[in-house]
N, C-alpha and C positions, 0 to 999 in steps of 0.2 A: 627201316629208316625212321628216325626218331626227330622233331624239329621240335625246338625250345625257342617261343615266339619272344618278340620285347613287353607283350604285358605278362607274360608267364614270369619274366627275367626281374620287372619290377615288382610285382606281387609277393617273389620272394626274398626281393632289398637285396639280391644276387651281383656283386659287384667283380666278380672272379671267377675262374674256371673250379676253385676249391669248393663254391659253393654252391655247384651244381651237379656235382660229379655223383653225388650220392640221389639224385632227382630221374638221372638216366637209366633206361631199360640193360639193363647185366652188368654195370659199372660199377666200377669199385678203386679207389686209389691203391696202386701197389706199394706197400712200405717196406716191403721184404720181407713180408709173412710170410712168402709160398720159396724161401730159398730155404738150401740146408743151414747157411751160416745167417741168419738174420741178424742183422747189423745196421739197420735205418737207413742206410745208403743213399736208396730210392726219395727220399724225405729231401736230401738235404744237398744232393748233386745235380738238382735242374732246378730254378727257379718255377718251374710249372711241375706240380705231380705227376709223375708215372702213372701210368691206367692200363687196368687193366678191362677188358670185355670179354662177357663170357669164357672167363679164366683165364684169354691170351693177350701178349700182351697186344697194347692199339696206340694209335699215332694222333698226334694234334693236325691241322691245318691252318691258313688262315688263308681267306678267298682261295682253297683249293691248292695251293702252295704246303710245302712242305713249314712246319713251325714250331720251333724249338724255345722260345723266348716267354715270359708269361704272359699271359692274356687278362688283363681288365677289361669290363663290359662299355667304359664310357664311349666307345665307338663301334662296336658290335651292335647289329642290327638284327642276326638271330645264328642260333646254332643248330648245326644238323649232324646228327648220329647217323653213322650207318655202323652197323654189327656184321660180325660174318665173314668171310675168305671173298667175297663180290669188293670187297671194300679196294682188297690188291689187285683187281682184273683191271681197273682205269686207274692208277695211278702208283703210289708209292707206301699206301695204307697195309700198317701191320695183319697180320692174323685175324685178330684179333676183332679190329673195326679202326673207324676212324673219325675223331671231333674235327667238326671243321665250324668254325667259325670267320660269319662274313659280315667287313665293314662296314660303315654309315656310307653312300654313296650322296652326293654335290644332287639335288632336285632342281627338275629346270624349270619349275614353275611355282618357284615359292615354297613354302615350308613353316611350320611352327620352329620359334628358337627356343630353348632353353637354358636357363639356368637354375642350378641344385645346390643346395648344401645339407650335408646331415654329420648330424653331431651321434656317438657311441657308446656306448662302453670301453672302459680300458682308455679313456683318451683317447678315442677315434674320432677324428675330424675329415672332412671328404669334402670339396666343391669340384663342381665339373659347369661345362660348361661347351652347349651344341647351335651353333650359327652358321646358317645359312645363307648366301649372297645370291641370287641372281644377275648374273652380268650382261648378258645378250640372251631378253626371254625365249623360250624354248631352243635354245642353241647352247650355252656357256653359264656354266654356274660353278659356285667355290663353298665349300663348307670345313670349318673348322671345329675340331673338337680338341678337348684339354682336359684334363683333371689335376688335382693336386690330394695327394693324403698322406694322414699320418696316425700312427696308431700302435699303441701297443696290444697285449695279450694279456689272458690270464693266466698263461706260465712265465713265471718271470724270465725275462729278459727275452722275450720272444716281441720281436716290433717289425714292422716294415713302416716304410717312407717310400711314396713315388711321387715323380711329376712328368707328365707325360703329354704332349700334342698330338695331332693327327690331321694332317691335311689333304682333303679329298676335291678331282677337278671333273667333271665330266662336262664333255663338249661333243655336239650332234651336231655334222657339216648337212646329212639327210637322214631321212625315215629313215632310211634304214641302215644306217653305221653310225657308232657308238664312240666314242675315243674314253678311257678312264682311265686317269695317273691317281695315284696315292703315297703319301709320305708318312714315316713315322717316326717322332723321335722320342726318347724317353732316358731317365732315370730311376735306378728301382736301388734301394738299399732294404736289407731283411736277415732276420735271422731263425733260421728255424730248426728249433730243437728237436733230437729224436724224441718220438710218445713215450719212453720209457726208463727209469732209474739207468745205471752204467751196471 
């Protein structure tokens, strides 16, 4: 098991699951190198790349949930690898292993807020932005997170556009029970080329 902390995630200006996948122990994006008919498939039929771990393939998560959709880090609060065949004994995790990535959870006693902007190459623009409420101290709190970006590539015609929120609630009646809801909403436009001539 592998965990990729928030100052590992900012150290490497990591805004994606693309830009970490090559950082993980046996990890490697599947493009359809390892088929008979390579054809880029893997590339350009999930918004989120294919993975593979140590050679097989492996499965995304998110809070432990099954997760098929892409992942931006503006409300990830850290990522854990697990490699290996253990991966499918508790849950639904490929062969292979499986990322799981877990959200920013609502703090009931306060928090630093944020806000970001970074400017790129290729016309990359990014703000984000992490706020936290306390509503009834140590009982009730609301935190919101948002991004907005835009950006092209240096293969032509290769761009993505997102804008996306996230709203997280946690509420403690006692010590020791917990209630957490979470929402997400988003839009994601992109286009992404196979690596290769036709």
């Amino acid at each position: 098991i592998s965990v990729l902390t928030p100052e590992f995630l900012k150290d490497l200006g990591a805004t994606n699951m693309k830009d970490v996948i090559l950082f993980q122990n046996n990890a490697v994006p599947d493009v359809g190198d390892a088929a008979g008919n390579v054809n880029g498939n893997p590339l350009i039929g999930s918004d989120e790349w294919q993975l593979r771990i140590r050679g097989l393939p492996a499965s995304y998560a998110r809070n432990f949930f099954k997760w098929d959709t892409s992942t931006d880090f503006y409300n990830v609060e850290r990522i854990d690898q697990s490699r290996g065949p253990n991966s499918i004994l508790f849950g639904f995790g490929a062969g292979g292993g499986i990322v799981n990535t877990s959200t920013k959870q609502a703090k009931l006693y306060g928090g630093q807020n944020e806000l970001s902007f970074a400017v790129g190459s290729w016309d990359r623009y990014r703000g984000s932005v992490d706020f936290n409420q306390v509503l009834l101290p140590g009982k009730l709190a609301l935190r919101v997170n948002a991004v907005a970006e835009d950006g092209e590539s240096w293969r032509e015609f290769e761009f993505d556009k997102s804008k996306r929120g996230h709203l997280a609630l946690k509420f403690q009646p006692t010590k020791t029970s917990t209630i957490r809801a979470g929402a997400e909403v988003g839009k994601v436009e992109d286009n992404v080329p196979r690596p290769w001539p036709a």
